[in-house]
N, C-alpha and C positions, 0 to 999 in steps of 0.2 A: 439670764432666763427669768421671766416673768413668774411670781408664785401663784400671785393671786388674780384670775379673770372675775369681772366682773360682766353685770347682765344692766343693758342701756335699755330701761323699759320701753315702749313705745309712747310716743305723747297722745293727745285726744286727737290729734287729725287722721294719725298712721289705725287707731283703733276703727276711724271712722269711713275710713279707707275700704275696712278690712270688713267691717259689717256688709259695705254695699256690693265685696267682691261675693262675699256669703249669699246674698241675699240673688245677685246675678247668676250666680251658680242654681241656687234652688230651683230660681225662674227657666231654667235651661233644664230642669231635668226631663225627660221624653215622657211622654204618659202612657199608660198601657191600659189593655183589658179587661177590668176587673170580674172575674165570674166567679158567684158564691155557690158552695155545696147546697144539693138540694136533697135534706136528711128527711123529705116525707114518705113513710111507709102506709101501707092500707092499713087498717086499724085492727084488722083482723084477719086470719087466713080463713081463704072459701071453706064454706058450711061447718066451721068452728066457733064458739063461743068465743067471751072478751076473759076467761078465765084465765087470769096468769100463771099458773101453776105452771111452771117449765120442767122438764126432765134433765136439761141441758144441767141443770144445779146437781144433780145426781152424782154420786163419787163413782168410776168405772168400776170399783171392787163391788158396788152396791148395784151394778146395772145390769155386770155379767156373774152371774151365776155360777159356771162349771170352774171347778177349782183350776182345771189341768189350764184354760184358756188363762185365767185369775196370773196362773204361774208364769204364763209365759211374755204377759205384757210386764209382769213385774220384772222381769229378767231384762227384756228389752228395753226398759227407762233406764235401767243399770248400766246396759250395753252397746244399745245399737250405736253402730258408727257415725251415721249420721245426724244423730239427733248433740251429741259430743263435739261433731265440727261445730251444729250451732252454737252452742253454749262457748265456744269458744269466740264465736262471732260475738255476742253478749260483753263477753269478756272485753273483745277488740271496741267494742261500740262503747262502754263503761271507760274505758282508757282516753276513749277522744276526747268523752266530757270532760276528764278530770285537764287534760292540755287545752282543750278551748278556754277552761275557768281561769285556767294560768295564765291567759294570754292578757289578761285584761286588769292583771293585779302587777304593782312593780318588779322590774329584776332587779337583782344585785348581784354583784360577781366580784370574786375577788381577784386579788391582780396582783403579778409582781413578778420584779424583769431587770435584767442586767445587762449595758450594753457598752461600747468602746465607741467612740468618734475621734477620727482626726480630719478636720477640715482644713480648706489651702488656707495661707496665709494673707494670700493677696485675697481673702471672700471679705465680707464684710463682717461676716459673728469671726470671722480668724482674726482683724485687724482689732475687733473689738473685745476680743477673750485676749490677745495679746498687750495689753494698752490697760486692761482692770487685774486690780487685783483682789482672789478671796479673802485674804487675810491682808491688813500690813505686811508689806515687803516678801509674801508670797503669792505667785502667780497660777494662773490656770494653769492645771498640769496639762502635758499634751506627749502620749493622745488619753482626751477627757474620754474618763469611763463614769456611768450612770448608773443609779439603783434606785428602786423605785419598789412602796408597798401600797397599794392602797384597798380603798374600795370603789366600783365602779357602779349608779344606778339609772334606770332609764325608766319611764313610763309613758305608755300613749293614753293620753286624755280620752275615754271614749265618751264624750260629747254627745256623737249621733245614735248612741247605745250600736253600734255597728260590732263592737266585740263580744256585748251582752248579746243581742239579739243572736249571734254564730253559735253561743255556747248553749242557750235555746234550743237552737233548733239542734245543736248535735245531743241537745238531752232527750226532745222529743224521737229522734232515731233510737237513739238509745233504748227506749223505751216500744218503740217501733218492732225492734230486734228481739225483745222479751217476747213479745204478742208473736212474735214471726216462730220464735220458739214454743210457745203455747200452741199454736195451729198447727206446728209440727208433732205432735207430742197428741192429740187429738186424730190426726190423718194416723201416724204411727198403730196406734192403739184401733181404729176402726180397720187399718189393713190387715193388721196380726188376727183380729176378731173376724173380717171375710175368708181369711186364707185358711182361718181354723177350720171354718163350717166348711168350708170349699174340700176340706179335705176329709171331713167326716161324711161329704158327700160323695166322696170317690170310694172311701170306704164301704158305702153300701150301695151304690153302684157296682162293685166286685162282687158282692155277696149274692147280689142280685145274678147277675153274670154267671157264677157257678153254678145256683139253685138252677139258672134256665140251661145250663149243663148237663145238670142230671135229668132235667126233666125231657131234653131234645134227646139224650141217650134212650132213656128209654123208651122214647115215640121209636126209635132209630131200631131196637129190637122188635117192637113189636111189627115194623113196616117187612123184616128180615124174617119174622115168622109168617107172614101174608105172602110175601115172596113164594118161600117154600110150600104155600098153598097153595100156588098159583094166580092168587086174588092180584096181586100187585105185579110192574113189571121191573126191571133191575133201576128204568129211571126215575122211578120212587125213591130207589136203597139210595142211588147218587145223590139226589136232592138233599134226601133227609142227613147225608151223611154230610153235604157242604155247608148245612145249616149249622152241625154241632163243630164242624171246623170253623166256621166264621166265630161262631160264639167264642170258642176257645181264643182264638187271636184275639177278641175281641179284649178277654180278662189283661192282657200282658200289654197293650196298649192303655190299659188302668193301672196298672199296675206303676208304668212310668208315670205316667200324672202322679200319682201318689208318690214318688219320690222325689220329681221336683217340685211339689206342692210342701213337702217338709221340706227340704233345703233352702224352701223362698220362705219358709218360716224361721229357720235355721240363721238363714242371713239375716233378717229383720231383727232376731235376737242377739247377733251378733257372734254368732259361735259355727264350730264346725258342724259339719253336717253327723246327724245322729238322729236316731230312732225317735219323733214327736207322742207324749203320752198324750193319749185322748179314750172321751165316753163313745163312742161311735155306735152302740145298741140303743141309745136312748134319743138318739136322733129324731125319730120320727114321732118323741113324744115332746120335743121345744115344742114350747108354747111361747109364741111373739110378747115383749114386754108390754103392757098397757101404757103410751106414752101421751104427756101431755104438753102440747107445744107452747101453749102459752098463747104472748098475741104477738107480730113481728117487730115491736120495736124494740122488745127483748133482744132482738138479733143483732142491734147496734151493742150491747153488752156482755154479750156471753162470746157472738164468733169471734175469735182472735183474728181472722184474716182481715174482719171489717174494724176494729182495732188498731192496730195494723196500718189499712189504708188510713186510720183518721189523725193518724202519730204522724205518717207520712208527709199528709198534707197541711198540717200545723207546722211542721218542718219547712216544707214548699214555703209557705208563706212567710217565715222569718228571715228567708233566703232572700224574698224578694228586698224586705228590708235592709239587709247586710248587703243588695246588690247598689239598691237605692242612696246609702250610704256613703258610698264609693265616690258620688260626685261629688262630694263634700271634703272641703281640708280636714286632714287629722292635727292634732296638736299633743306635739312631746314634749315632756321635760326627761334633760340627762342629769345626772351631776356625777362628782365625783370629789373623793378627802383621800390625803394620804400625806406619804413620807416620802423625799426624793432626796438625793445627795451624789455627789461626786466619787465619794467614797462610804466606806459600812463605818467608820467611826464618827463622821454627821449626820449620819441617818436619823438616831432620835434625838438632835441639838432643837428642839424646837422653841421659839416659830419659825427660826429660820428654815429648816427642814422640810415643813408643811406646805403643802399644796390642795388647794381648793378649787372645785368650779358648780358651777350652776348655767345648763342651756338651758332654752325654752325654743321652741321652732314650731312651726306651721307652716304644712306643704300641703297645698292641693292641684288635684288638675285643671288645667286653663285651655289649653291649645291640644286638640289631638285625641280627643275624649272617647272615639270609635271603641276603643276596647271594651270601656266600663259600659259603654251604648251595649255593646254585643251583652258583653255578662247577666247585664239587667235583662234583655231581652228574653235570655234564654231561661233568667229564673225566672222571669212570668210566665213561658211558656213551659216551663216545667212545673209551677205551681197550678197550669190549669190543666196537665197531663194528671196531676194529684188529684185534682177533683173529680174529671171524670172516671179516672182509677175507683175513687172512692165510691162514684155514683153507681158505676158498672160492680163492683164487691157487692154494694147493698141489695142490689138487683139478683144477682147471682146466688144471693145466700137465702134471699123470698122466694126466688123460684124455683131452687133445690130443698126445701121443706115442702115449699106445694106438690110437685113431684113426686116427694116420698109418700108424702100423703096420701096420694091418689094409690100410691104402687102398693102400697101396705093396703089397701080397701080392696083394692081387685084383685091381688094375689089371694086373700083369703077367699075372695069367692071361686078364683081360679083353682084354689087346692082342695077347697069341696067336692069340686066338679069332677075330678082328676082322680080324688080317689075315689069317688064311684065307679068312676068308668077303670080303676086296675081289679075292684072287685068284681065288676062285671066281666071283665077279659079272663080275670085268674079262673072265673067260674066255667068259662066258655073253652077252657082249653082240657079240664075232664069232659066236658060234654063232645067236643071234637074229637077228642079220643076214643067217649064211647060210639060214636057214631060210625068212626073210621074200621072200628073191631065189626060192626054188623052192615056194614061194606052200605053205609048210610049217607057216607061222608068222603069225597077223596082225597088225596095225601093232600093235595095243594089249598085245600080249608082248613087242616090240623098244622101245615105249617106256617100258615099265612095268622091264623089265631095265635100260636107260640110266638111269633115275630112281634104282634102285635100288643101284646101282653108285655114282653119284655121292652117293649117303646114306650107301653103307658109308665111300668114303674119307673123306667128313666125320667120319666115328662115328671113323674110323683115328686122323685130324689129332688129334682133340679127347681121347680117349686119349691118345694121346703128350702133347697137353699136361698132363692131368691127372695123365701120369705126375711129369714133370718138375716139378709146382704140388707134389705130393707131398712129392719131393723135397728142394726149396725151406721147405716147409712144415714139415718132421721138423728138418731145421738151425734153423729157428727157434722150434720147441716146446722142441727142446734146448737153447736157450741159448746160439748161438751166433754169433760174426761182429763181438759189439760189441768182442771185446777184440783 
């Protein structure tokens, strides 16, 4: 057995060989598509200034106000389940990087092995272990057992940065994944903040619902004393009486929204279902936050979805390279040192014991190349799925601030409106009443007024919410809350 391999370097012709297989390969690689991201936003959002002040910078404990809301998003960063699988995604995404990094630095492994051989006599290492001997006048034992310690090392040359460029882009995911957790952590916190109000609106919705209660009760006696006058006939008393039925059913069909309106709070916080504290008398006195959106190129900064897409497609495009690559020979070196012996008491007789080697190798593809054709294909076509990803996110995130925009300007003129016309209606249903008592008025005006009244303060309630959804909804077009 041979101790020592050596390595036959190659001469200048094999070197020159090998440059023009390189250079043939490059020439063969397929060309593709190149499309660049188009990062131009308008300079400003319609009929706002170039004021950069963003709200999106704002910390959520500084944006929302009511302690009991304050409590419950803090509970849910703690708990909710989902926001936990991410982070754990995070975690998976941090682990890649650290094994792409390795892939492109030496191994070494260590090694050691014990084994028995007996070969025939008529082979040629039998005729030849027979015929030498280890020592003067002692022979190869048989059957030869072997031992062996050494160390074993390998490394791929990465040349075309083909391992650098993989570890790239699984940093840029990586990073990808944070943002994907930021926007989660953003949506999180603006759904807990609609589901809140959502519920402090059902809450005065009910209250609502009882007061028009008492008040269709007692239209309901006085229709019952007009009766007994004669004034009215019993299809009055019916009317009047299916009106305070409907209302009543009305309360117990709120009543459930309000239950699963706390339990889908409940869940979001991550906990069983239990009784949500809230301000619910002071509802009708929010006041929308003064927000200021800044100008949209902020939006490439602050949204983590658009983030995100731009992590993604930095990623897309290092693929392309790592696919690029591929047509290209890699070049390794192996080596390996150690101890070997026939038995454990030559093992450490050194040099004769020792064993060394040194490979070097270069393989690349020649003949049959379809696959790496397919691969590359598909990462240019993925890298230009990235872009337009990215172009359509930027899109999406200027025209859900424009939107809120508008919605937050015409809800406030709409909630003006609205509560005029509940003071007008609330006014109009004493007057229908006194009208109805001096037989001015008949039943079907006092309960058509009552109906009406109890629509406007619903249209009131549901405003105010949609102010404050608004709101809620403009902090999170803008990017804000995850940090």
């Amino acid at each position: 057995m041979n101790n020592i391999k050596n390595i036959v370097l190659p001469n200048k012709k094999l070197w020159l060989v090998g440059i023009i297989i390189i250079a043939i390969l490059y020439s063969c690689v397929p060309t593709i598509q190149v499309v660049q991201e188009n990062k131009a936003v308008p300079n400003q959002f319609e009929t706002q200034s170039t004021d950069t002040t963003n709200t999106a910078s704002v910390k959520w404990k500084d944006y929302f106000t009511d302690p009991y809301l304050n409590e419950l998003i803090e509970t849910a960063l703690k708990n909710n389940q989902e926001l936990k699988i991410t982070l754990q995604e995070v975690e998976i995404a941090r682990n890649e990087v650290k094994a792409k990094k390795g892939e492109y630095l030496p191994f070494v492994d260590f090694q050691a092995g014990a084994e028995t051989e007996k070969v025939g006599r008529y082979t040629s290492q039998g005729a030849n272990d027979a015929n030498t001997e280890i020592e003067p006048g002692r022979e190869f034992p048989e059957p030869l057992p072997n031992y062996n310690l050494g160390l074993q090392a390998r490394w791929e040359l990465d040349v075309w940065k083909k391992l650098r460029n993989a570890k790239k882009a699984t940093y840029q995911r990586y990073i990808a994944s944070v943002e994907g957790r930021n926007f989660l952590v953003t949506n999180l916190i603006a759904e807990i903040a609609n589901s809140y109000y959502e519920l402090l609106t059902l809450d005065n919705q009910l209250s609502i619902v009882e007061e028009n209660i008492d008040i269709q009760s007692n239209a309901l006696k006085i229709v019952n004393l007009q009766k007994q006058a004669a004034r009215v006939t019993e299809l009055a008393v019916q009317r009047f009486e299916a009106e305070v039925l409907h209302t009543q059913s009305l309360q117990y069909y709120i009543k459930q929204q309000i239950t699963e309106t706390e339990n889908k709070i409940n869940f979001l916080v991550g906990r069983f279902p239990q009784p949500i504290l809230r301000s619910s008398a002071s509802f009708y006195n929010l006041v929308p936050e003064s927000l200021s959106v800044g100008v949209p190129s902020q939006l490439l900064e602050n949204r983590p979805d658009v983030r995100q897409a731009e992590m993604e497609l930095e990623a897309s495009k290092l693929d392309v390279k790592v696919a690029k690559a591929s047509f290209f020979p890699s070049l390794g070196i192996s080596a390996g040192i150690g101890l070997e012996a026939f038995n454990l008491s030559n093992l450490t007789k050194t040099p004769e014991s020792l064993f060394y080697s040194v490979v070097g190798d270069i393989a690349g593809p020649l003949i049959n190349r379809n696959e790496i054709k397919a691969l590359y294909f598909n990462a240019n076509a993925k890298q230009l799925q990235a872009v337009y990803n990215y172009e359509r996110t930027v899109l999406n995130a200027y025209l859900e601030v424009a939107n809120q925009l508008s919605n937050i300007s015409n809800l406030e003129k709409s909630y003006n409106l609205k509560s005029l016309k509940v003071d007008a209606l609330t006014r109009s249903i004493d007057i229908s009443n006194t009208l109805f008592k001096s037989a001015r008025a008949d039943y079907m005006e006092v309960l058509l007024t009552q109906r009406d009244a109890l629509e406007s303060k619903f249209e009131l309630v549901e405003t105010k919410k949609a102010q404050m959804n608004a709101v809620v909804n403009m902090y999170r077009a803008l990017g804000g809350g995850w940090n």
